[in-house]
C-alpha positions in Angstrom: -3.5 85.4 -130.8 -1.3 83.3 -133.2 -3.6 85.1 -136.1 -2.2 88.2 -135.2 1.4 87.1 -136.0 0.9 87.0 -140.1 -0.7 90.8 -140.4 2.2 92.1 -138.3 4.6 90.4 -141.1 2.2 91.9 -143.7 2.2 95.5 -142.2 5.9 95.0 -141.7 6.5 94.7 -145.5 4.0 97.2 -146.8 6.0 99.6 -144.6 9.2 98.2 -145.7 8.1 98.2 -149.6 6.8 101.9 -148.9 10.3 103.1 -147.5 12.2 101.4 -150.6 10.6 102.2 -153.4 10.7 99.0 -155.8 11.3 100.9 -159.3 10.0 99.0 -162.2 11.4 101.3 -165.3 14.8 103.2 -164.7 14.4 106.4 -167.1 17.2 107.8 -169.1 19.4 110.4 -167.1 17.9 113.9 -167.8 19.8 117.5 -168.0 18.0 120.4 -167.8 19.3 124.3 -169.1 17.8 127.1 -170.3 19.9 129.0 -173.0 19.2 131.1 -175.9 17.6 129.7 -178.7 15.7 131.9 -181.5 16.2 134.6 -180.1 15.0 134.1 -176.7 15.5 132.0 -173.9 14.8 128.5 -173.8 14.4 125.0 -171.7 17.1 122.5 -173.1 16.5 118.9 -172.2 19.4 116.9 -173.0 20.7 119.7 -175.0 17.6 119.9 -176.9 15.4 122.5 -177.5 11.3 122.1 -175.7 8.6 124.8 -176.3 8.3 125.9 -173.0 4.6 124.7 -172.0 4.4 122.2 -168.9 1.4 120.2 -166.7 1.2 120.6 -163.6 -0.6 119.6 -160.4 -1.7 121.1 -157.8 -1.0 121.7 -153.6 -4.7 121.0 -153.0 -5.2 117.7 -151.3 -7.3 115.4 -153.4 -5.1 116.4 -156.4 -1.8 117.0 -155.8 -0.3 112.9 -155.2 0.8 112.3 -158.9 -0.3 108.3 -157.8 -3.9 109.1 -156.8 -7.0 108.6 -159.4 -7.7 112.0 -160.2 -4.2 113.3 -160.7 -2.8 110.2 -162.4 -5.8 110.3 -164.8 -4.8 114.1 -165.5 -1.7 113.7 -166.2 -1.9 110.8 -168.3 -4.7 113.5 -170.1 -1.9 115.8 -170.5 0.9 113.0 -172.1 -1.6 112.1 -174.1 -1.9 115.4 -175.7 1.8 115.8 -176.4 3.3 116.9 -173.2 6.7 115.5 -171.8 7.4 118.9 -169.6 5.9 118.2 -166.1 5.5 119.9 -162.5 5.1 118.6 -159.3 4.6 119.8 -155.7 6.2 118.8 -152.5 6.8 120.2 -149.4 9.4 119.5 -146.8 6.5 119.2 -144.2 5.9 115.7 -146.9 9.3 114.5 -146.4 11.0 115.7 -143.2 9.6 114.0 -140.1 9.9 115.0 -136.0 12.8 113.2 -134.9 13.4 111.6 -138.3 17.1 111.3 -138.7 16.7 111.8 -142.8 14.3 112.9 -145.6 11.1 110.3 -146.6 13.2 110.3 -150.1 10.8 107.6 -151.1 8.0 109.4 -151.3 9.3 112.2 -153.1 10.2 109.2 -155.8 6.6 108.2 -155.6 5.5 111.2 -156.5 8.1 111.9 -159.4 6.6 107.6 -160.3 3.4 108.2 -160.8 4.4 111.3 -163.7 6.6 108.3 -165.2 4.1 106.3 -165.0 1.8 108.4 -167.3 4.7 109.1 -169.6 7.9 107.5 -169.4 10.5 109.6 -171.0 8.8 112.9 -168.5 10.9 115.8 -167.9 10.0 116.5 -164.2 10.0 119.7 -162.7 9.8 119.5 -158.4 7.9 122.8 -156.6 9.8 122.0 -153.7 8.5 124.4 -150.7 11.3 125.4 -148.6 8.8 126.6 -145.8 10.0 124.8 -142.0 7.3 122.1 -141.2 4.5 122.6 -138.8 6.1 120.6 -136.0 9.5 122.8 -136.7 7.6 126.0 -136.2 5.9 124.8 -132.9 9.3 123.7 -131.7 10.9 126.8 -132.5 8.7 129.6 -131.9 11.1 132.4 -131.3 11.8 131.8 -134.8 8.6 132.4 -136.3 7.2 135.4 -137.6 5.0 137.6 -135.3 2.7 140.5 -136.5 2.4 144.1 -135.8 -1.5 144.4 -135.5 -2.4 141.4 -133.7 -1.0 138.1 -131.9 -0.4 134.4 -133.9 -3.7 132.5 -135.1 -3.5 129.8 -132.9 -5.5 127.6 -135.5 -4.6 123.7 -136.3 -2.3 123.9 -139.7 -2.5 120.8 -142.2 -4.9 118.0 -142.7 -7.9 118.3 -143.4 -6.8 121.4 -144.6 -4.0 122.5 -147.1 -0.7 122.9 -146.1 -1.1 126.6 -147.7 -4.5 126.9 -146.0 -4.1 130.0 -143.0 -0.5 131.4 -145.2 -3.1 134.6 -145.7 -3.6 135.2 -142.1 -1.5 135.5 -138.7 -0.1 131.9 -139.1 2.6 130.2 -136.9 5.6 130.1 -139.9 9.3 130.4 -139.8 10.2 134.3 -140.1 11.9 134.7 -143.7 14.5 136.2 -141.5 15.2 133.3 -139.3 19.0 132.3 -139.6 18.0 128.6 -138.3 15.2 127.8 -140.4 17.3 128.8 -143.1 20.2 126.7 -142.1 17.8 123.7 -141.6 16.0 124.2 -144.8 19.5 124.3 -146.6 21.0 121.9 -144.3 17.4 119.4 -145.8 17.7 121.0 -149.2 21.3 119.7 -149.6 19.9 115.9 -148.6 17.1 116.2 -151.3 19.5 117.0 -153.8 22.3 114.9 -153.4 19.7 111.9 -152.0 16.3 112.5 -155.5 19.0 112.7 -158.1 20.8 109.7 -157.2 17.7 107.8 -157.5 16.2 106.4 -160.5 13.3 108.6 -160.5 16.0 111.5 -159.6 17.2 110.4 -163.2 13.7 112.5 -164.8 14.1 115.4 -162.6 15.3 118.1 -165.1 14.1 121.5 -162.9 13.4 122.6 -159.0 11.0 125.4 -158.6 12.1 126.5 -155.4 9.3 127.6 -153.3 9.0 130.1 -149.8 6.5 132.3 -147.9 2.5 132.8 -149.1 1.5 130.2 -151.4 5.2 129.5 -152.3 5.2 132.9 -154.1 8.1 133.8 -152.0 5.3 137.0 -150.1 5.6 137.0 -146.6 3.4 135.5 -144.5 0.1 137.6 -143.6 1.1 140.5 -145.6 -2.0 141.1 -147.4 -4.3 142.4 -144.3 -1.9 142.5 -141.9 1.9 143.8 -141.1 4.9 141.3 -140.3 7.2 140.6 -138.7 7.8 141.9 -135.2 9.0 138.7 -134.2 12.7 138.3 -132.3 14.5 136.8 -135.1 14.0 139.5 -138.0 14.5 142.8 -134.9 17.7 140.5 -134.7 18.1 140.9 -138.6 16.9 144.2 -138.7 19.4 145.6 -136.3 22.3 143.9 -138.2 21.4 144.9 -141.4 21.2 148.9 -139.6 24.5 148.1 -138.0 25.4 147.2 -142.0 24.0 150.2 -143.0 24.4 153.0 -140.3 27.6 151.6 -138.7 27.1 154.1 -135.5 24.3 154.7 -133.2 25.1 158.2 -134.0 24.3 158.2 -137.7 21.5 155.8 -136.9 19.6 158.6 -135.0 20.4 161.9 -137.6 18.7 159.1 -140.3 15.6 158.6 -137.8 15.9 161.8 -136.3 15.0 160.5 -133.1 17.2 159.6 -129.6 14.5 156.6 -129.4 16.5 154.0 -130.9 20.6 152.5 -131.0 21.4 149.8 -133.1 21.2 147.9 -130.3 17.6 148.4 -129.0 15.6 149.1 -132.5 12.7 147.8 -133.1 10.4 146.9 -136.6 7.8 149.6 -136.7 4.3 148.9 -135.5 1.3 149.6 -137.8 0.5 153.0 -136.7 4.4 154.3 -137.7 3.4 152.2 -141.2 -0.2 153.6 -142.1 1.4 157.2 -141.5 2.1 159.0 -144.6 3.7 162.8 -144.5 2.0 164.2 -147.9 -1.3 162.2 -148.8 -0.1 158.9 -150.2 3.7 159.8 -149.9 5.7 159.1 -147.6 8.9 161.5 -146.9 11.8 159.2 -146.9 13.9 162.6 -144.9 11.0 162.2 -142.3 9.9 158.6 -142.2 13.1 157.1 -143.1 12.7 154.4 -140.4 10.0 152.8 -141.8 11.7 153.0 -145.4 14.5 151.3 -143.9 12.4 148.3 -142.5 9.9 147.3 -146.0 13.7 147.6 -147.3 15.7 145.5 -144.8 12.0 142.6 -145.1 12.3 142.6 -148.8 16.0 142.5 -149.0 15.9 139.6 -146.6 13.5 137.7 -149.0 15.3 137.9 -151.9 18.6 136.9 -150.1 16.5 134.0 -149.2 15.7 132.7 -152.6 19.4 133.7 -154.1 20.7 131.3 -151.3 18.7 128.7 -152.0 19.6 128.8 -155.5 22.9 128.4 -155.1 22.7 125.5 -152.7 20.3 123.1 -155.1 22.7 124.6 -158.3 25.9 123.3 -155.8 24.1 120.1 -154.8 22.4 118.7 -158.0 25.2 116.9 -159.8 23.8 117.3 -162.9 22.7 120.1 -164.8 19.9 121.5 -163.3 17.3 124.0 -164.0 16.5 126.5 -161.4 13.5 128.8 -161.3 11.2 131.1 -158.5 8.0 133.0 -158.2 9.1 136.7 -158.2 9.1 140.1 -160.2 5.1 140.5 -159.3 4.1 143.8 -159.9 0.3 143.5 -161.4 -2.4 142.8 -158.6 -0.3 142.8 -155.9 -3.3 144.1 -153.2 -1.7 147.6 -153.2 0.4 146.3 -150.2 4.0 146.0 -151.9 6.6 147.3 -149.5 5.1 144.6 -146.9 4.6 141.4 -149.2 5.7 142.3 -152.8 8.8 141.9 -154.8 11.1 145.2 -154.6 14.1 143.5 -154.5 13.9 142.3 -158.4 17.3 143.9 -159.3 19.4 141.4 -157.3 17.1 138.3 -158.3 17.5 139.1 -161.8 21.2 139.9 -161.3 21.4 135.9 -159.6 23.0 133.6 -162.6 21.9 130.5 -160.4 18.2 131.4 -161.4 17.2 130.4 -164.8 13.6 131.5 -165.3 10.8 133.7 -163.0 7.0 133.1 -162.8 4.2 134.6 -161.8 0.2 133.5 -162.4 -1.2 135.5 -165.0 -3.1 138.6 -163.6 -5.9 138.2 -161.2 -7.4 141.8 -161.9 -11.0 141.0 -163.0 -11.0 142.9 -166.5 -7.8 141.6 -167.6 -8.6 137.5 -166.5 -12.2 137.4 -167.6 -13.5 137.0 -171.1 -12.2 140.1 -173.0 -9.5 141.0 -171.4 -6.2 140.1 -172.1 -4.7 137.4 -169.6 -1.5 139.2 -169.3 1.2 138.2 -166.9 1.9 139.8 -163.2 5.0 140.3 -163.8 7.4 142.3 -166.4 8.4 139.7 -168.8 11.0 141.9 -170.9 13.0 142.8 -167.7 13.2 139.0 -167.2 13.9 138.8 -170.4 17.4 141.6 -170.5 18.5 139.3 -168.1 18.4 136.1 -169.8 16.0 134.5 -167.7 13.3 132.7 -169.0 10.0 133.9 -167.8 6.9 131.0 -167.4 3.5 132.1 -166.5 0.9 130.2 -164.3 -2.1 129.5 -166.1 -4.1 128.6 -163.2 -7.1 130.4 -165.1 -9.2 127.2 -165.0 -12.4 126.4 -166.1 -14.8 125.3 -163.2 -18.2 125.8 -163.8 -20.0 122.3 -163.1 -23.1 120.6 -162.6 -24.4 119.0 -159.4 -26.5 116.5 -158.6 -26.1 115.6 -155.3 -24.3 112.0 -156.5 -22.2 113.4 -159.0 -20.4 116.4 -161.5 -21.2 116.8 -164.8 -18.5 117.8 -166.6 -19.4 120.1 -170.1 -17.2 122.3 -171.9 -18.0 126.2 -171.2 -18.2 127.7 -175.3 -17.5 131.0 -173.4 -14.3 129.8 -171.6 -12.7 128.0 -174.7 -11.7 131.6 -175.9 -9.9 132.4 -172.7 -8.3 128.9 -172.5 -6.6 129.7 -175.9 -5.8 133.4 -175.2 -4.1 133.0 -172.1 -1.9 129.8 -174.5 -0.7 132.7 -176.9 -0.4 135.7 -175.3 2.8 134.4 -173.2 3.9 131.9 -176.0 3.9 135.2 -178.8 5.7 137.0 -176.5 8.5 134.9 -176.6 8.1 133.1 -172.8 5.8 129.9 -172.0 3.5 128.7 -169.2 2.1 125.7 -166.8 -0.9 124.7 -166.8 -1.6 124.3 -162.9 -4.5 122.3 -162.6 -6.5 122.9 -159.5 -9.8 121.5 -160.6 -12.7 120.8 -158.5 -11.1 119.8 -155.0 -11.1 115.6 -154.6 -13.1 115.5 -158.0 -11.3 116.1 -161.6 -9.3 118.3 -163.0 -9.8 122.1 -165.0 -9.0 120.7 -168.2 -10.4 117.0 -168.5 -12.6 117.9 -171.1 -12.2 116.4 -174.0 -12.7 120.0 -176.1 -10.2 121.7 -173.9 -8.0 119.1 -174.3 -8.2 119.2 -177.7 -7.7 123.0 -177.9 -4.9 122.8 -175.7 -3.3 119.8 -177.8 -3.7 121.8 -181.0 -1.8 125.3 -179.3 0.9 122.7 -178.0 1.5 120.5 -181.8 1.7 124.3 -183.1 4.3 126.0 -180.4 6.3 122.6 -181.0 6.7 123.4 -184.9 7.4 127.5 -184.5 9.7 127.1 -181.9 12.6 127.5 -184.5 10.9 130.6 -185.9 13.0 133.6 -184.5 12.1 135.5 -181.7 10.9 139.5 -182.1 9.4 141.9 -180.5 6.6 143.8 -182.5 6.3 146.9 -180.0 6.7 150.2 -181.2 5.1 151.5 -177.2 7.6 150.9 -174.0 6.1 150.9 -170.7 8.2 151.5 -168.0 7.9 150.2 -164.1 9.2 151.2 -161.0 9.6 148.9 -157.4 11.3 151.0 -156.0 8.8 153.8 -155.5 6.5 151.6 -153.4 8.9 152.2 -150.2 7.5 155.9 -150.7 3.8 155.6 -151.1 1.2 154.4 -148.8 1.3 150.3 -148.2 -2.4 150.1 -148.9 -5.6 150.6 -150.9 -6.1 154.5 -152.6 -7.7 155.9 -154.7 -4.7 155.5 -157.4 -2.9 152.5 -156.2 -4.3 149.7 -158.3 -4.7 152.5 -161.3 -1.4 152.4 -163.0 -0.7 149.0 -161.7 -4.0 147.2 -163.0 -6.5 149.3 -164.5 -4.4 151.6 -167.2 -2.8 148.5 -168.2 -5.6 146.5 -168.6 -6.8 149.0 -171.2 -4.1 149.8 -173.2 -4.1 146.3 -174.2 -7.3 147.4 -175.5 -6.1 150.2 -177.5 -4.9 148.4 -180.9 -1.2 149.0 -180.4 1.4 146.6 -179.2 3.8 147.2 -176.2 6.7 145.9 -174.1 7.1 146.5 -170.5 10.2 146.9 -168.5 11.1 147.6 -164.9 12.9 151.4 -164.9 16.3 149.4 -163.5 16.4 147.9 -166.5 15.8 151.2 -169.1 19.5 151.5 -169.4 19.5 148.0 -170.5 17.0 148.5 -173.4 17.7 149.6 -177.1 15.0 151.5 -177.5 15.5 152.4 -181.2 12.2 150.2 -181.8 9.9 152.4 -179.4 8.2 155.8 -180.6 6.8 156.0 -177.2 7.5 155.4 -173.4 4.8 155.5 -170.7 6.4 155.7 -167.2 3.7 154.5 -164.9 4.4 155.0 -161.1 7.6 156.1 -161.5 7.2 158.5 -158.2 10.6 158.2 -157.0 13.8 158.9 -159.2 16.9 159.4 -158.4 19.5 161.8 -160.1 20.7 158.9 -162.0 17.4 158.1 -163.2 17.1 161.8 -164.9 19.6 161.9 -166.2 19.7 158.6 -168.2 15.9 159.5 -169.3 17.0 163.0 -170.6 20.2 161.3 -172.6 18.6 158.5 -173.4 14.9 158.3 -173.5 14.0 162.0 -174.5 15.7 162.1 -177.9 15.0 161.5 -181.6 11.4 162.8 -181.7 10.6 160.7 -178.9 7.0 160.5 -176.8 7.4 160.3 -172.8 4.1 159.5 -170.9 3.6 160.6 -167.2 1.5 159.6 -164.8 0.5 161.3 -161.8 3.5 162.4 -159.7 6.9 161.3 -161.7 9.9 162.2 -159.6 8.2 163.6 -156.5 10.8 161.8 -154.5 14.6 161.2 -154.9 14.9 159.7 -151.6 15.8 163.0 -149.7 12.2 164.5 -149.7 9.2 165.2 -151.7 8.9 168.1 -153.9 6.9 169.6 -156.8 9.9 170.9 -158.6 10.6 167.7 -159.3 7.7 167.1 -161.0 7.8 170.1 -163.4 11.9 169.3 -164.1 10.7 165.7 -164.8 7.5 166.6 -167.3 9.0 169.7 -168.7 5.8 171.8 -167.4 5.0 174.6 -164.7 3.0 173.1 -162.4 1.0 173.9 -159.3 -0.8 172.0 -156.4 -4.2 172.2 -155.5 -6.7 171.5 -153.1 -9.6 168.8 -154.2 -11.7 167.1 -151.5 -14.0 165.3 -154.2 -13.5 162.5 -155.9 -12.0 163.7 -159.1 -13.2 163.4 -162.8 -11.1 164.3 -165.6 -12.8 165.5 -169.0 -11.2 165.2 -172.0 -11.2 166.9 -175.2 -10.1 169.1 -177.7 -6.6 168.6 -179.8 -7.6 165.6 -182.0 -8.4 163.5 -178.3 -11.5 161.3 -177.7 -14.6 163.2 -175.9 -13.8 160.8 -172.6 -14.4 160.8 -169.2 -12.9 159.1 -166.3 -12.9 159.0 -162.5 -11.4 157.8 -159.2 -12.9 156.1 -156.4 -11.9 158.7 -153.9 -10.1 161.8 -153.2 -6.5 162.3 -154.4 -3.4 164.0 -152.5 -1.1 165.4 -153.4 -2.6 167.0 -156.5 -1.4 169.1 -159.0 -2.3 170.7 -162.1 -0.1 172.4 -165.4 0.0 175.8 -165.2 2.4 176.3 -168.5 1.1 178.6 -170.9 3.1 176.7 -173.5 1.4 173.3 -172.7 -1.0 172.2 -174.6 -4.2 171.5 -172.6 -6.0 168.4 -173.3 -8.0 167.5 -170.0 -9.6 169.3 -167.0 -10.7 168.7 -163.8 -14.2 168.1 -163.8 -16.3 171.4 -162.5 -12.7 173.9 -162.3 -10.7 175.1 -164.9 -7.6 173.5 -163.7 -5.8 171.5 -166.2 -4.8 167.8 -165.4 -3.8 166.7 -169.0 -1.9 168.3 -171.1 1.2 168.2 -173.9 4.5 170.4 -174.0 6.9 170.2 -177.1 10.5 169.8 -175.5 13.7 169.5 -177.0 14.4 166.1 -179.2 10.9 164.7 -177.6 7.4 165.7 -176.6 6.1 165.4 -173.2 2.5 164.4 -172.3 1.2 164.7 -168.5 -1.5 163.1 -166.5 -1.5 164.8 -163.2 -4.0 162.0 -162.5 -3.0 158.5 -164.6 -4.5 158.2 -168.1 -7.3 156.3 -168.5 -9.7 154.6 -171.2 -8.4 152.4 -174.6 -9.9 155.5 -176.6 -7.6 158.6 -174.7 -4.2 155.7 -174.9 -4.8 154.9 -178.7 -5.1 158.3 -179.4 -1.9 159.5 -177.4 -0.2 156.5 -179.7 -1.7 157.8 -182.9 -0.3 161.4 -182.3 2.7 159.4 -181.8 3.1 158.0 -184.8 2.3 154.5 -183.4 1.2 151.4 -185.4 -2.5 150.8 -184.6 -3.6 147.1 -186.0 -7.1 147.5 -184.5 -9.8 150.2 -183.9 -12.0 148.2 -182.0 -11.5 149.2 -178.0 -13.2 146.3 -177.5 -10.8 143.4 -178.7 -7.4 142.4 -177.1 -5.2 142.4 -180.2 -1.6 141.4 -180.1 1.9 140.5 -181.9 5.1 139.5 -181.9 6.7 135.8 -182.4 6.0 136.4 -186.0 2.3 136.2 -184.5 -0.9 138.4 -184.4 -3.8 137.1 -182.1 -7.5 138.9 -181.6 -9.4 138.2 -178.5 -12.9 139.0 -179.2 -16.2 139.6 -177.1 -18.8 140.9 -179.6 -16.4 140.1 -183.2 -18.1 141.4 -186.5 -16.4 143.1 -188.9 -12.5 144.1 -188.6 -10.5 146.1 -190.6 -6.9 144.7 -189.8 -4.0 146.7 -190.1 -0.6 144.6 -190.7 2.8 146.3 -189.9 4.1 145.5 -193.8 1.0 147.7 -195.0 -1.0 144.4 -195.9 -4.8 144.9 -194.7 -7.0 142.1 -193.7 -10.9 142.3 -193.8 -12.2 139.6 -191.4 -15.6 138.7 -189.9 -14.6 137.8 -185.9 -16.7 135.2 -184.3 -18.2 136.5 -181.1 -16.5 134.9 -178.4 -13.4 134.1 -180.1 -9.5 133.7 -180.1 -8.0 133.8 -183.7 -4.4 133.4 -184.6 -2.7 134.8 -188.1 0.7 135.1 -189.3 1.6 138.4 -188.7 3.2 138.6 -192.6 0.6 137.7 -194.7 -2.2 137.6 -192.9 -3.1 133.2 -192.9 -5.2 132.3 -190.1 -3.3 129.8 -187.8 -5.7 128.7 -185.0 
């Protein structure tokens, strides 16, 4: 028995060493801003301008502890390379115990140690996930989110598993409505701050990316295949926020037109009252204004969220902090917006406790893979207007591997080294940056630790440090315009056009040789838009009085191409009506009955002999009946016309009663418009802008390369291949 007196002591000070963390090198005290620099906005450390490229681990278990093998090898990889600018996870599930009476502040150092430890003079960046821990959510069910179609997984959460594993399905979380989770998690996020950053390790920590809902990404829980929250605490939120709204059971009732409800006894809307749609995909806000009221009341409760929590950690970090989120998605967002997306961008943008947004780059298959272009989700030059600094997630990773049943080969991929480097420049020449977030083989390696990534990465890092003086600008001559606010009035779900305008025609016009911004329609009053020949509205399907009449004063002037697509205007938020489509495009239309799936064949008028087709029928549906339009496509086997171009006063209109489609038909349009065209080959991904012009090429060969000063460059393209120039004189960079 006396034996077992000396490993107690022993246990007793490993515990004891774990809760005070013994700190061996005490780094310099860090302050973190962004603030214009160059013409765009940029991470100050210290009051010193950083390109805006970090490393950052991952949530995965097996990689994610900044002290463990893997991860400490990675990010020693990464300092080795030139990086200072880190990011780390945590969660409060790491750090906030059952019955504890404070945060586990130690291991939250730890884990800002072992980036320290890898390189001393680190910038550290904290993910830090708001979301209530698992024990919280048992102990507090009433506050969790519920779900319209179906009852609570009731699934184990956490190890073995990630902590994100299940955030896809019916899981047991705190509803983003709850008023006591978010009182706790403020209540916890006000320890953190006030109890990391008067730490040594607290001294390195220069940003919090503040992290909620799905995967962090600030969606709400289950949204993608299925329909919260019907749980008591956001009806309690929804009925305030009607009582806000309505004031009077009264005026709640003429809105609903129904005697179902008060503001005392309504309810969230089940999924039946959400899949109903009055007109094909729309859905008639005069008619179906309850469940336009709910996606509203969800969203605007989300975004409050992460404005609150902005504020607090701004408040509560005595230093200089840097603040950023996950929000402004609008690419590849499952075609299930209104119920998980981010519609309430105006107010987050608007927030001056927010510094930058993020979002991974685009998940669509054509634009990720090899070929295509590796753009962003969200819309960068919205951020942008605001002053907010926009980073993308490069989470793109390379993971092909070889098994032998012992152990993984690692080899570098010659086709992947091509997307490595164009999804580096495409955020970094549009004037923003990016994280690498690493997360590699689970409990193996990481993406990158290859010694030829690393060395490609190292070289697009060394040359981002040396032009970050060079001034920012814009090289677009093409606007595309966004709306979020016309997803509360179409269908929350897969059709036939849902993922066209928001995936597919943008995928290709990157394809089309010409270079263009993109903007949120919030923001259009915002924009000089001297620079643009042409603007392409996308899914603009709702607009308000407002809207028309700052596109007629502003936008359709001075010889000035507008692009429509599909149904522009159709609702103002009063009803649904083809009149406003034909005062919108300029063009006498007419709607018509299709139960096919449609084709439209184009031709004619100096446009490409293309074809292109939807995956299923399409309603509402209209086609131009103007004898003073130009027609320019048709309806495969009718006569009605589904393209077409009008001359208007100051501007020219061009119309797509079903969305334009193909890199031929887009380049074309641009060419009419007296758009620069750098590239003829629909097959490359060619871009400018930072003083910058970069090629992403499948097949390469021969290229004629047209320069915006009138300089012409003949180059031979290596298939497979990322190429940088110099957008003056034409020197090849990288």
């Amino acid at each position: 028995m006396h034996r077992t007196v000396p490993l107690l002591l022993c246990l007793l000070a490993a515990a004891s060493a774990f809760g005070q963390l013994k700190t061996t090198h005490v780094p310099a005290v860090l302050e973190g801003k962004v603030a214009p620099h160059a013409g765009r906005p940029t991470l100050f450390i210290n009051n010193q301008p950083h390109a805006p490229m970090l490393y950052a681990l991952t949530h995965v278990y097996g990689g994610r502890w900044s002290w463990e093998e893997a991860p400490a090898r990675n990010l020693k990889n990464f300092a080795d390379i030139g990086f200072r600018l880190f990011q780390v996870d945590l969660y409060l599930e790491d750090i906030w115990y059952k019955d504890a009476p404070q945060l586990d502040i130690a291991k939250a150092q730890r884990q800002v140690r072992g980036v320290l430890d890898a390189r001393p003079d680190a910038a550290v960046f904290i993910r830090l996930h708001l979301n209530a821990p698992f024990w919280w959510n048992e102990a507090n069910r009433e506050e969790c989110t519920e779900y319209a179609d179906g009852p609570v997984d009731q699934r184990t959460y956490g190890p073995p598993f990630n902590l994100e594993d299940g955030d896809t399905d019916r899981p047991l979380r705190a509803s983003l409505a709850s008023a006591k989770w978010r009182a706790a998690a403020t209540e916890k996020l006000i320890e953190f701050c006030r109890g990391m950053s008067a730490t040594p390790e607290g001294n390195a920590v220069v940003g919090l990316h503040l992290s909620g809902g799905i995967y962090g990404e600030w969606h709400y829980w289950g949204f993608i295949g299925h329909d919260p929250d019907t749980g008591p605490a956001m009806t309690a939120y929804f009925r305030n926020w009607l009582t806000s709204r309505y004031g009077t059971d009264a005026k709640l009732k003429a809105a609903w037109k129904t005697d179902r409800y008060t503001l005392a006894t309504a309810t969230v809307p089940d999924t039946t009252e959400r899949k109903h749609t009055s007109d094909g995909i729309f859905r008639d806000a005069s008619l179906e204004r309850r469940v336009v009221d709910y996606f509203t009341c969800q969203q605007q409760a989300v975004a409050d969220d992460i404005v609150h929590f902005s504020e607090v950690a701004k408040k509560n970090w005595p230093r200089p902090l840097i603040v950023g989120v996950f929000y402004g998605y609008y690419h590849l967002t499952f075609s299930r917006q209104a119920s998980g997306g981010h519609l309430d961008i105006d107010k987050v943008l608007s927030c001056p406790s927010i510094d930058y947004l993020s979002a991974p780059q685009s998940y669509y298959g054509p634009s990720r893979k090899l070929g295509g272009p590796g753009h962003s989700r969200g819309i960068v030059e919205s951020a942008l207007l605001h002053g907010k600094l926009w980073l993308d997630e490069m989470d793109n990773g390379e993971f092909d591997q070889a098994f032998d049943g012992i152990r993984i080969r690692r080899e570098a991929n010659p086709d992947y080294v091509p997307v490595l480097r164009r999804s580096a420049l495409h955020p970094l020449s549009r004037g923003i940056g990016l994280w690498y977030y690493d997360f590699g083989p689970r409990r193996t390696t990481g993406w990158w630790d290859v010694p030829e990534y690393l060395e490609n990465i190292r070289q697009e890092k060394a040359f981002f440090d040396k032009y970050l003086t060079r001034p920012y600008q814009s090289e677009a001559d093409v606007l595309v315009v966004y709306d979020m606010e016309s997803f509360y009035h179409v269908k929350n779900g897969w059709t036939p056009v849902s993922d066209d305008v928001a995936d597919k025609l943008i995928a290709e016009a990157y394809h089309g040789g010409f270079v263009f911004d993109n903007v949120f329609l919030s923001d259009l009053d915002r924009v000089n838009l001297d620079p643009y020949k042409v603007v392409v509205f996308t899914n603009t399907y709702h607009l308000s009085a407002a809207d028309k009449a700052l596109i007629q004063k502003k936008v359709a002037r001075n010889g000035r191409h507008l692009v429509w697509n599909y149904m522009p205007g159709y609702a103002d938020g009063g009803g649904l009506d083809v009149k406003h489509v034909s005062n919108v495009t300029g063009m006498a239309l007419k709607r018509i009955d299709f139960a096919g799936k449609p084709t439209v064949n184009v031709g004619g008028e100096g446009m490409p002999e293309v074809s292109y087709a939807f995956n299923g029928p399409v309603s509402p549906l209209l086609a131009v009946a103007d004898p003073k339009a130009v027609p320019l496509g048709k309806l495969a086997g009718t006569d009605h016309v589904v393209l077409a171009r009008k001359a208007g006063k100051g501007h020219t209109s061009w119309y797509g009663t079903l969305p334009l489609h193909t890199p031929e038909l887009l380049r074309s349009v641009m060419q009419a418009a007296g758009v620069h065209i750098y590239n003829d080959h629909t097959t490359d991904v060619t871009f400018s802008g930072s003083g910058l012009l970069w090629i992403h090429s499948v097949d390469g060969g021969s290229r004629t390369i047209r320069l915006k000063n009138g300089k012409t460059l003949q180059l031979n393209l290596a298939p497979k291949s990322t190429t940088l120039y110099d957008n003056q004189t034409g020197e090849k960079l990288l």
